[in-house]
C-alpha positions as CSV (number, residue, x, y, z in Angstrom):
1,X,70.8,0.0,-6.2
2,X,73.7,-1.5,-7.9
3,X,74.2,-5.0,-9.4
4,X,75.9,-7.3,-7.7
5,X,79.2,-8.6,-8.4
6,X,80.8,-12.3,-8.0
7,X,83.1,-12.4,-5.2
8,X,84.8,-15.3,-7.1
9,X,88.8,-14.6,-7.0
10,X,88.2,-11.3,-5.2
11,X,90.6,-10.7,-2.2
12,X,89.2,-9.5,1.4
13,X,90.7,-8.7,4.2
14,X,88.3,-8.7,7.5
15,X,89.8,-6.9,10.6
16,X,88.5,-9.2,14.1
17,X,88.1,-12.0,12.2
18,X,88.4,-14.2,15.3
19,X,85.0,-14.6,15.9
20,X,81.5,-13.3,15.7
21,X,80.7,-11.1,13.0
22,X,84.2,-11.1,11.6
23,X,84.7,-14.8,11.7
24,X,81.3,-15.6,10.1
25,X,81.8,-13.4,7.7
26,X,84.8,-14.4,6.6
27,X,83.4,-17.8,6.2
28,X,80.7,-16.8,4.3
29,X,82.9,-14.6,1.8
30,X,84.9,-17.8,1.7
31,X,82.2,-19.7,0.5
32,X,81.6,-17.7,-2.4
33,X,84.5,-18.1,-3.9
34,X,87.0,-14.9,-1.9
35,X,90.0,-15.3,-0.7
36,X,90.4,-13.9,2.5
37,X,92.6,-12.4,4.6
38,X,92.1,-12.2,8.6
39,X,93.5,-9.9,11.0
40,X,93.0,-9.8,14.4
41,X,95.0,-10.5,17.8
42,X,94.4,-14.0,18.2
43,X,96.9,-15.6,16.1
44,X,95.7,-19.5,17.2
45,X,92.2,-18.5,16.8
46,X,92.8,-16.9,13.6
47,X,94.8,-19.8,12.1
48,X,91.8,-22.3,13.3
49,X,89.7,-20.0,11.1
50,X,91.8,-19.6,8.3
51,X,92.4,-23.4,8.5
52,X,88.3,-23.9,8.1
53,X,87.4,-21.5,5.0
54,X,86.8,-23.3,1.5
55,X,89.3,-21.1,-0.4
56,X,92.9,-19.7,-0.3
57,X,93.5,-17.6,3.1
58,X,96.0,-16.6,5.3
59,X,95.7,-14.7,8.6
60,X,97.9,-11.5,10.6
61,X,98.4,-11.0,14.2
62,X,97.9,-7.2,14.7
63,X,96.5,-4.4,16.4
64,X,94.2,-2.2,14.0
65,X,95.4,0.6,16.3
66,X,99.0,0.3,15.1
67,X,99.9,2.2,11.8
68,X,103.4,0.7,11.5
69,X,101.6,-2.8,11.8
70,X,98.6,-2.7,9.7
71,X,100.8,-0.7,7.1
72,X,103.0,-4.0,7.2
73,X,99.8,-6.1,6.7
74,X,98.7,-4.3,3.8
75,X,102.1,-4.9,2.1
76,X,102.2,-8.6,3.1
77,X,98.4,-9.4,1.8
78,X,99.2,-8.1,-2.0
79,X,102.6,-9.9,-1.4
80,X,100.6,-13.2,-0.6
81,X,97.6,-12.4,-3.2
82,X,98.9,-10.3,-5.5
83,X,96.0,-7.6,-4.5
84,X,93.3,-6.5,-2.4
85,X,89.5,-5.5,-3.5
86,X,87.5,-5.5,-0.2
87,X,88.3,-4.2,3.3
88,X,85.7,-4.8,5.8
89,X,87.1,-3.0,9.0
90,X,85.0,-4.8,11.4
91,X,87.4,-4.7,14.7
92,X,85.7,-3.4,17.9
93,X,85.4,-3.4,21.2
94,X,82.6,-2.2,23.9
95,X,82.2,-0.8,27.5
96,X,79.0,0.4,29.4
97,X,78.5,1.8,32.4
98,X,77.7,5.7,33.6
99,X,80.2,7.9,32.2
100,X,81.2,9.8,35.3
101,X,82.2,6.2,36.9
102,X,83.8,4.6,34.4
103,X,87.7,3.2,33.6
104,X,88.8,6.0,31.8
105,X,91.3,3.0,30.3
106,X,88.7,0.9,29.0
107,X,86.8,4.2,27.7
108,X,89.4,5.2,26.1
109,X,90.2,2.0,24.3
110,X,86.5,1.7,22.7
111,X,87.4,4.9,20.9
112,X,91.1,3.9,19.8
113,X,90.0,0.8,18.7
114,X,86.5,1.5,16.8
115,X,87.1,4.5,15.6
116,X,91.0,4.8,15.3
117,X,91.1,1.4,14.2
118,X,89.1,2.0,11.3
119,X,90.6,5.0,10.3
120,X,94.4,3.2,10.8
121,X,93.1,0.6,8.8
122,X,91.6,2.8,6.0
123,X,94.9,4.5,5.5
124,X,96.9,1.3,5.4
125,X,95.2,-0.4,2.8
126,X,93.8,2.3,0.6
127,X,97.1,2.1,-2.0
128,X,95.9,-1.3,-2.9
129,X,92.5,-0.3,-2.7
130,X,93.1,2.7,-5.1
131,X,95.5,0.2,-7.3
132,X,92.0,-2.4,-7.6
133,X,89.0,0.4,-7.7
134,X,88.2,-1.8,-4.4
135,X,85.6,-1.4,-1.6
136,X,85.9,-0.3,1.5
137,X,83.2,-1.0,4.4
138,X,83.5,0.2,7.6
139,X,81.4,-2.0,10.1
140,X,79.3,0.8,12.3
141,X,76.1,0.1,14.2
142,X,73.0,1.0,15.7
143,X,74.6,3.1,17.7
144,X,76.1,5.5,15.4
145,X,71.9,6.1,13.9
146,X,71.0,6.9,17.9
147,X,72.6,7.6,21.3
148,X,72.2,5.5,24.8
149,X,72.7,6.0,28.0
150,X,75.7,3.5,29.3
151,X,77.3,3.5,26.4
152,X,78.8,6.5,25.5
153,X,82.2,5.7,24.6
154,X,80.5,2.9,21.9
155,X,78.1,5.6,20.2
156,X,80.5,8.0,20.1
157,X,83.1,5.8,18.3
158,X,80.4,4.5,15.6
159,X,79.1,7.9,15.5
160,X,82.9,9.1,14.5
161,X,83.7,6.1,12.3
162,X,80.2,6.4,10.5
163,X,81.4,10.3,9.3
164,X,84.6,9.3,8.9
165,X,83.5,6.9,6.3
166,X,81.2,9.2,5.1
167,X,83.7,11.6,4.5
168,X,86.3,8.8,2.9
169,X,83.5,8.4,0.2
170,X,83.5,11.8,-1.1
171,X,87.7,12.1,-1.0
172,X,88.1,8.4,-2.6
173,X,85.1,8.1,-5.1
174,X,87.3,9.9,-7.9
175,X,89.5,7.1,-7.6
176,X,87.2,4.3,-8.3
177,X,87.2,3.4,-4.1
178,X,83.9,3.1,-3.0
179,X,83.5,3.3,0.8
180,X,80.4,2.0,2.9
181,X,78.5,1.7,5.9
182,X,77.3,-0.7,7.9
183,X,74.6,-0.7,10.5
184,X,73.8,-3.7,13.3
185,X,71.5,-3.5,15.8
186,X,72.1,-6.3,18.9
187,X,73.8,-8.8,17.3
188,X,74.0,-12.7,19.1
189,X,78.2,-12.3,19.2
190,X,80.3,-12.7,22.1
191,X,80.1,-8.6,22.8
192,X,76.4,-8.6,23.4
193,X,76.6,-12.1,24.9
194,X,79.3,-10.3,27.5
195,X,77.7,-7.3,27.7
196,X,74.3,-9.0,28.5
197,X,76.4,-10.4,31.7
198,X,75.6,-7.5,33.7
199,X,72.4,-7.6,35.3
200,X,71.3,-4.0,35.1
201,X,72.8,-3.5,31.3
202,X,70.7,-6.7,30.2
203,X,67.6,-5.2,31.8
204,X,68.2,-1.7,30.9
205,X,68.2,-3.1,27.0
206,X,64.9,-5.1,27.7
207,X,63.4,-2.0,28.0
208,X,64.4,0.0,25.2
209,X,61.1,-0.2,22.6
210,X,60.9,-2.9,19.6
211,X,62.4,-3.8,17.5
212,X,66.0,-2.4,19.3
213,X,65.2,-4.8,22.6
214,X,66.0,-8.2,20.7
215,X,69.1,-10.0,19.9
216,X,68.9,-10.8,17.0
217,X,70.4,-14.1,15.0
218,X,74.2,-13.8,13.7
219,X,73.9,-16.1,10.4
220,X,71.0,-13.5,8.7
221,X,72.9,-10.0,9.4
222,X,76.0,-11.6,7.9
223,X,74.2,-12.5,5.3
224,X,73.1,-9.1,4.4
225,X,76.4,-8.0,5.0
226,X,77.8,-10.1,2.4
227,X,74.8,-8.9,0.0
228,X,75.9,-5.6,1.1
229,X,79.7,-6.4,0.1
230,X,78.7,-7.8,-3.4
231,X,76.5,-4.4,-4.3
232,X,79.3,-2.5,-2.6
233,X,76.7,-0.5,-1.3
234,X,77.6,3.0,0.5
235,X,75.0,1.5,3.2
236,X,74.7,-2.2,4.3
237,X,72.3,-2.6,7.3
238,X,72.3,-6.1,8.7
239,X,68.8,-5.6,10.3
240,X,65.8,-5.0,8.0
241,X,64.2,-2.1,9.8
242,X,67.9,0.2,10.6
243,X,66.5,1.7,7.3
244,X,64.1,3.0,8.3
245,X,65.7,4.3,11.5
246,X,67.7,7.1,9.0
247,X,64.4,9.0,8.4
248,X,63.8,9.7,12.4
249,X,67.0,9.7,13.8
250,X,67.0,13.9,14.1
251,X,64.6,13.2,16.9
252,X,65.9,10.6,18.4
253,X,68.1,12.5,21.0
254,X,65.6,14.6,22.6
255,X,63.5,11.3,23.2
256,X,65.9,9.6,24.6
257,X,67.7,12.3,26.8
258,X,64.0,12.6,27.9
259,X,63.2,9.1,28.2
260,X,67.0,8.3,29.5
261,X,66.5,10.8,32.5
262,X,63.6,8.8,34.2
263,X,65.4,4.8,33.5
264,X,68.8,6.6,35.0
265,X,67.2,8.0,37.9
266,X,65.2,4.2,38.5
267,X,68.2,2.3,38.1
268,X,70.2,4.8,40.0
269,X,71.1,2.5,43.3
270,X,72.4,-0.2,40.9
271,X,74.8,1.4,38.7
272,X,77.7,0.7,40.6
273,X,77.8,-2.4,40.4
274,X,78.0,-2.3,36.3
275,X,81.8,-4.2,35.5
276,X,84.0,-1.2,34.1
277,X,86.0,-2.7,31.3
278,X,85.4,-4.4,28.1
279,X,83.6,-6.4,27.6
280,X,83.2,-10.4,25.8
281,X,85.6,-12.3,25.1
282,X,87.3,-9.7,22.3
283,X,87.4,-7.4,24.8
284,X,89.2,-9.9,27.0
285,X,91.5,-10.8,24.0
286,X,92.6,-6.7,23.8
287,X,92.9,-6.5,27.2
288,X,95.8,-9.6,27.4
289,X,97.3,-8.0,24.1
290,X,97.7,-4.5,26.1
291,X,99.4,-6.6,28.7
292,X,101.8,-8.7,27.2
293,X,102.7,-5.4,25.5
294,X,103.1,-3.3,28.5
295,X,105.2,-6.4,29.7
296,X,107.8,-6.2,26.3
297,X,108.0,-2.8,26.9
């Protein structure tokens, strides 16, 4: 395991920083002595953060999605700070629902944002990254360790931004870029809170087996996270036992294809009344930026 490093003077930028995971940890970073700068699509949210953190910080309205703008961002941070030594590309979104019925919109979106987005972000700010031997950590999940049913367009994105990653390390490591990974099971955030809304996704997730049916607390993963950050380890998990989840997760599809196939066919009459687009309030947030875009267009 590597030493840890003091974050004292370091310079991080945190993709949705507007709340949850991003917003906490930005704080937290903050508080040991980084400057931080936050990206997201809430620009008065963002600057209520910003305004809030105990060191120097600034924040970006942007869509991770958007090469021309996150390339812009990237120039404007080492403009501001003069560099840039950690990138925590935390921006995502979530849907659920049956695949066959769902928006093929909002599906779509879970993948351009999770896994796009971390990849647009990656390219953008790997100059300065290169220029500092910085660290790159690419916020995955649970869901990229073991597939569910519902959620297919969120597994699938984590699964794709966990090998992109993966793969990042082995082209960047020359360089003196490290790249991680990092691994949450239900976090309390206002995605799970949202997606716990729906009566037959809340109850379909009270069924899964311990320890994957809690939510757990947001101020102890984000504290591993940081930990995570200073070791600039190539895997962060902000959950003790997603360690241990490495070891079996060969046989995890068969289970739960076989498992999966009697909870669909019980909750069968319900399913259509699962809501179809994102969901929490980021997902409301990308939603409204979509629209006021399709509007100036």
């Amino acid at each position: 395991m590597s030493a840890s490093r003091s974050l004292e003077g370091q310079v991080a930028v945190v993709t949705g920083a507007a709340r949850g995971v991003g917003e906490l940890l930005a704080r937290k970073l903050s508080a040991r002595g980084a400057k931080v700068a936050l990206v997201g699509l809430e620009p008065e949210v963002l600057k209520e953060v910003s305004e809030r953190l105990h060191t120097d910080s600034d924040h970006w309205h942007a869509d991770v999605t958007d090469h021309e703008a996150m390339a812009r961002v990237a120039q404007e941070v080492k403009q501001r700070f003069g560099k840039v030594d950690l990138v925590v590309a935390n921006a995502g979104v979530a849907a659920g629902g049956p695949f066959a019925d769902s928006d093929p919109e909002a599906w779509r979106r879970v993948i351009e944002v999770n896994l796009i987005g971390g990849a647009v972000t990656a390219r953008a700010f790997l100059p300065v990254l290169t220029e500092s031997r910085g660290y790159f950590l690419q916020i995955a999940s649970l869901a990229a360790i073991t597939p569910a049913p519902m959620m297919s367009a969120y597994c699938a994105s984590k699964s794709g931004v966990e090998a992109f990653a993966h793969c990042l390390r082995a082209e960047v490591g020359h360089k003196g870029v490290e790249v991680g990974v990092g691994y949450l099971s239900w976090t309390d955030t206002d995605m799970v809170r949202g997606a716990d809304q729906d009566e037959v996704m809340r109850e379909l997730r009270g069924r899964l087996p311990w320890p994957a049916n809690r939510t757990y607390p947001l101020g102890p993963a984000v504290d591993r996270i940081v930990a995570g950050i200073e070791r600039r380890s190539p895997h962060v998990y902000a959950q003790w036992w997603l360690r241990g989840m490495q070891g079996v997760r060969g046989y995890l599809p068969g289970i739960i294809a076989t498992v999966g196939r009697r909870e669909m066919k019980r909750f069968e009459p319900r399913l259509t009344s699962v809501s179809r687009g994102l969901v929490g309030a980021g997902g409301a947030a990308d939603e409204k930026e979509r629209a006021l875009g399709t509007e100036r267009h």
